[in-house]
C-alpha positions as YAML, in Angstrom:
chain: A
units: angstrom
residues:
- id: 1
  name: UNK
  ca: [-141.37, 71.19, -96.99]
- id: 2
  name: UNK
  ca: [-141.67, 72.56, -93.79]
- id: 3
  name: UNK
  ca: [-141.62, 76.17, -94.99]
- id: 4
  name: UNK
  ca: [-144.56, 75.23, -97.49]
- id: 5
  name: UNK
  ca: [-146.80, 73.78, -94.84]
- id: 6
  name: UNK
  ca: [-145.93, 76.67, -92.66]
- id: 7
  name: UNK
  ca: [-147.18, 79.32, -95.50]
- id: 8
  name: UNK
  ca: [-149.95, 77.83, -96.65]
- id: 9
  name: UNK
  ca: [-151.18, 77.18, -92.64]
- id: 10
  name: UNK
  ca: [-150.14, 80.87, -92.46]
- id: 11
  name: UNK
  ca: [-152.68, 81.93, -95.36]
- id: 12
  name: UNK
  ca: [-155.89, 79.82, -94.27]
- id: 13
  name: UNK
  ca: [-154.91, 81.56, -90.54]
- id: 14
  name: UNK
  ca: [-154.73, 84.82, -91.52]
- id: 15
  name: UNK
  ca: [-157.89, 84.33, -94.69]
- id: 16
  name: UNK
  ca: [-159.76, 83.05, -91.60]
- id: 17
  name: UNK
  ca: [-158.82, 85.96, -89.22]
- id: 18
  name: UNK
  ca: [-159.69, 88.70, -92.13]
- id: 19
  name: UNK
  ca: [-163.20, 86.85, -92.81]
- id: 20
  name: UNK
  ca: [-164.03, 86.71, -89.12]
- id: 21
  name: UNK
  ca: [-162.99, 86.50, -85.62]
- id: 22
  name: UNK
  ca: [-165.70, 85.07, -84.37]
- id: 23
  name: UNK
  ca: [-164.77, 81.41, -82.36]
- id: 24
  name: UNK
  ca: [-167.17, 79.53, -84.62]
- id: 25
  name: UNK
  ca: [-164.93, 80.52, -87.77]
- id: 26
  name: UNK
  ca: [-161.67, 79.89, -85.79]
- id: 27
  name: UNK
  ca: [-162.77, 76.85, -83.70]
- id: 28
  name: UNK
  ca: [-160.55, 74.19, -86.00]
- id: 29
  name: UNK
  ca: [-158.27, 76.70, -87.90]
- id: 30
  name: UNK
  ca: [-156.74, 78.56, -84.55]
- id: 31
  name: UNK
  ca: [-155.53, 75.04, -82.63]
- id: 32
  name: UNK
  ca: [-154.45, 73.02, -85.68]
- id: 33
  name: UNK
  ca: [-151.83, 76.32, -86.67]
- id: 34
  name: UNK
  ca: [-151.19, 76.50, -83.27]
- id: 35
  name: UNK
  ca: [-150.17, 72.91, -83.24]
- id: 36
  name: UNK
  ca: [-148.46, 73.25, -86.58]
- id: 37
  name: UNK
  ca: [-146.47, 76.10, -85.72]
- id: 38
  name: UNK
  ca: [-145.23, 74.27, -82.41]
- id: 39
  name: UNK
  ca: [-144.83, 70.73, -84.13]
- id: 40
  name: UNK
  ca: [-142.95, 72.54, -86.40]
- id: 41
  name: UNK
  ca: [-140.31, 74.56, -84.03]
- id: 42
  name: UNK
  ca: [-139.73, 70.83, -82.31]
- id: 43
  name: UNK
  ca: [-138.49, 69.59, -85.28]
- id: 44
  name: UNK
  ca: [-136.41, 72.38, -86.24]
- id: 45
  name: UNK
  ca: [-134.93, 72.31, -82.94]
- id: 46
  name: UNK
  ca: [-134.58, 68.68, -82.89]
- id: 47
  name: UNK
  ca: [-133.02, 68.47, -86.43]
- id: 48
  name: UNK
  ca: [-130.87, 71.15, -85.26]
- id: 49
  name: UNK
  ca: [-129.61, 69.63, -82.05]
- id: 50
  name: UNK
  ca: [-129.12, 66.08, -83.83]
- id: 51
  name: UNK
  ca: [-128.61, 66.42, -87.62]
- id: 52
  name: UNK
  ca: [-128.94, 62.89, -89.78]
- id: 53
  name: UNK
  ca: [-125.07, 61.91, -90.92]
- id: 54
  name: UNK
  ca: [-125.96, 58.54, -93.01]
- id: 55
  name: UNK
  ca: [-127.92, 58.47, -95.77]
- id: 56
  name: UNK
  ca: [-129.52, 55.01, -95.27]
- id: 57
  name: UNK
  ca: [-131.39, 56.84, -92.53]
- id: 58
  name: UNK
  ca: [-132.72, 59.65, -95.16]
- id: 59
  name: UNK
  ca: [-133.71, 56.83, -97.42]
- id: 60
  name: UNK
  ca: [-135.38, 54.97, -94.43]
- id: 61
  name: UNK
  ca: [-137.53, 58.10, -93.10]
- id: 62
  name: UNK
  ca: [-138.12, 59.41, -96.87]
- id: 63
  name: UNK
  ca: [-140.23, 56.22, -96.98]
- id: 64
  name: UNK
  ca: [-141.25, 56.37, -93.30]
- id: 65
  name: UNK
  ca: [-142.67, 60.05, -94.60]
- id: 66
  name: UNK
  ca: [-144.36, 58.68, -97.37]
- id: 67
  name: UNK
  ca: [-145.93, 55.95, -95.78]
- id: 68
  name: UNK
  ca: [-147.51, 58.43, -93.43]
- id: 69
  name: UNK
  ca: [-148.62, 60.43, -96.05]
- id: 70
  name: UNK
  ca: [-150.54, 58.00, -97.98]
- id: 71
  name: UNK
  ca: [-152.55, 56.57, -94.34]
- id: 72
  name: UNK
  ca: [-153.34, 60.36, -94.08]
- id: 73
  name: UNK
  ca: [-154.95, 60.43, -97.35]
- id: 74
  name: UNK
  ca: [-156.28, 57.38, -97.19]
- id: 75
  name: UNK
  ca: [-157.39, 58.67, -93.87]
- id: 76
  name: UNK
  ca: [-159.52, 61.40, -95.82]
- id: 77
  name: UNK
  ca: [-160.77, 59.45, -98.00]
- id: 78
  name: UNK
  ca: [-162.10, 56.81, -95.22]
- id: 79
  name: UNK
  ca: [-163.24, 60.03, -93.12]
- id: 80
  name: UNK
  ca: [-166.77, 59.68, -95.92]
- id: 81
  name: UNK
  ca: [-167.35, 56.43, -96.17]
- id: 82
  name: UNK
  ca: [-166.47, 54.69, -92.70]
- id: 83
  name: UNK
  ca: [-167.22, 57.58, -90.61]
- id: 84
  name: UNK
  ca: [-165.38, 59.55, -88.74]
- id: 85
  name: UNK
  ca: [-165.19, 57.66, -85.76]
- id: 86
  name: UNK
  ca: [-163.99, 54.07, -87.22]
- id: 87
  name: UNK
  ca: [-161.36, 56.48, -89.60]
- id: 88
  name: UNK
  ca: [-159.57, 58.15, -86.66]
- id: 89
  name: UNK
  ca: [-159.61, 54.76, -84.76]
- id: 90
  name: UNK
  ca: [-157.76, 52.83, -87.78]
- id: 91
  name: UNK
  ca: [-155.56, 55.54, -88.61]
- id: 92
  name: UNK
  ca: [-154.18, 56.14, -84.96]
- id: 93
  name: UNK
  ca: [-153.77, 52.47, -84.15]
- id: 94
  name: UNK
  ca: [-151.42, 52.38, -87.63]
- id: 95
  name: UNK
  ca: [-149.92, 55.63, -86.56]
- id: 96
  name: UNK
  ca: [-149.23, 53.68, -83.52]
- id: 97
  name: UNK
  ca: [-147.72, 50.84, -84.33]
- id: 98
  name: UNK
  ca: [-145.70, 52.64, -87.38]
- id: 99
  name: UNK
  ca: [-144.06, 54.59, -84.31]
- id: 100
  name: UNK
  ca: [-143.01, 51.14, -82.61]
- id: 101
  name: UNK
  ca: [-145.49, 50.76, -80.50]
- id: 102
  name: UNK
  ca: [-145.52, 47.05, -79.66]
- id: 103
  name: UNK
  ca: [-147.90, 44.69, -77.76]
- id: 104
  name: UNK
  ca: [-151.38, 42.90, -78.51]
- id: 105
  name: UNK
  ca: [-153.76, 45.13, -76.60]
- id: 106
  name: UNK
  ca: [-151.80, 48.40, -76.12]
- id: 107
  name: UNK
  ca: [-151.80, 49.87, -79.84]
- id: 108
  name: UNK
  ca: [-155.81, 49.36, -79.90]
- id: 109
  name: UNK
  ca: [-156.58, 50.46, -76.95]
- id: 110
  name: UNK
  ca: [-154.72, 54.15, -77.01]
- id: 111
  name: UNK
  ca: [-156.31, 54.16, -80.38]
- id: 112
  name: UNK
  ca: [-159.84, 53.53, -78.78]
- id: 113
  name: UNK
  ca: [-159.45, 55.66, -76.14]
- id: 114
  name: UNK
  ca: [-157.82, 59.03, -78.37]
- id: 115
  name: UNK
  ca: [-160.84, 58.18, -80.76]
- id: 116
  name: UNK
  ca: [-163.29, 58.52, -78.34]
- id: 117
  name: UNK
  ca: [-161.58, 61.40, -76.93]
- id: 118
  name: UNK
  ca: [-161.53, 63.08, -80.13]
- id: 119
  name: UNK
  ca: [-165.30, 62.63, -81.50]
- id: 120
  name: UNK
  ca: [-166.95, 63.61, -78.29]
- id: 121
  name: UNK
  ca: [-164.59, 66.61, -78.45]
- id: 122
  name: UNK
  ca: [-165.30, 67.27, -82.10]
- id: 123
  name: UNK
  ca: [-168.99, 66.57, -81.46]
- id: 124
  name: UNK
  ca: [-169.26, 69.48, -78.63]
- id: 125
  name: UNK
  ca: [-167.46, 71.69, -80.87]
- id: 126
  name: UNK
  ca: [-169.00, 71.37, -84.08]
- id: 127
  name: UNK
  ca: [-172.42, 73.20, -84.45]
- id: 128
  name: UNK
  ca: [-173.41, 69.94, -87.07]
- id: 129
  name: UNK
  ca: [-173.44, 66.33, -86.68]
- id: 130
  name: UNK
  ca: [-170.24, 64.10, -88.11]
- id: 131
  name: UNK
  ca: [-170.64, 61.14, -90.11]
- id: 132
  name: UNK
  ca: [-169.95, 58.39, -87.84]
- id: 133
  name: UNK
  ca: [-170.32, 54.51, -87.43]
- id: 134
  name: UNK
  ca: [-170.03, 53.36, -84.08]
- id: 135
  name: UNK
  ca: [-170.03, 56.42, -81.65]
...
């Protein structure tokens, strides 16, 4: 699975690179294989140092996997019709608490904070206006 996210991040990088270098072509496809390429090495390296030896925890991280999967497209959908903002916000504080975070305030408020974070940092970026609720 790896290998196919890997190629197909490959082919939009280099599509992108052959079209044009300019920084308003590259400004979201440069970082996000960046981050894929080095998300990717730390779990090869991490699956290498400590492989999986019972299969109840391949069944429980199969599901774990596809649970994550289906927020992210979910996620996408949401990113049209709730905005942007109020998408990220929802999809963080889930990501959040599917990772163990615990507590009553602490889940919301990293996912308030990152969200703000991320649409002002978006918003400077971007040449056009996102679709947003709140912010």
């Amino acid at each position: 699975m790896l290998g196919i996210i890997m190629a197909i991040s490959g082919f939009i990088t280099w599509s992108a690179l052959s079209a044009s270098t300019k920084l308003n072509n590259l400004v979201v496809v440069a970082p996000v294989a960046a981050a894929l390429l080095l998300l990717t090495v730390t779990i090869v390296v991490g699956a290498l140092r400590k492989p999986m030896s019972a299969e109840t925890e391949t069944h429980s991280a199969v599901w774990g996997d596809l649970l994550l999967l289906s927020g992210f497209a979910a996620f996408c959908f949401a990113l049209t019709y709730i905005g942007f903002d109020v998408a990220t916000f929802l999809f963080v504080w889930a990501g959040v608490v599917m990772s163990g975070g615990k507590g009553l305030w602490q889940p919301p408020l990293f996912a308030a904070i990152f969200t703000l974070l991320l649409v002002k940092g978006f918003g400077s970026l971007f040449p056009y206006p996102m679709l947003t609720l709140v912010l």
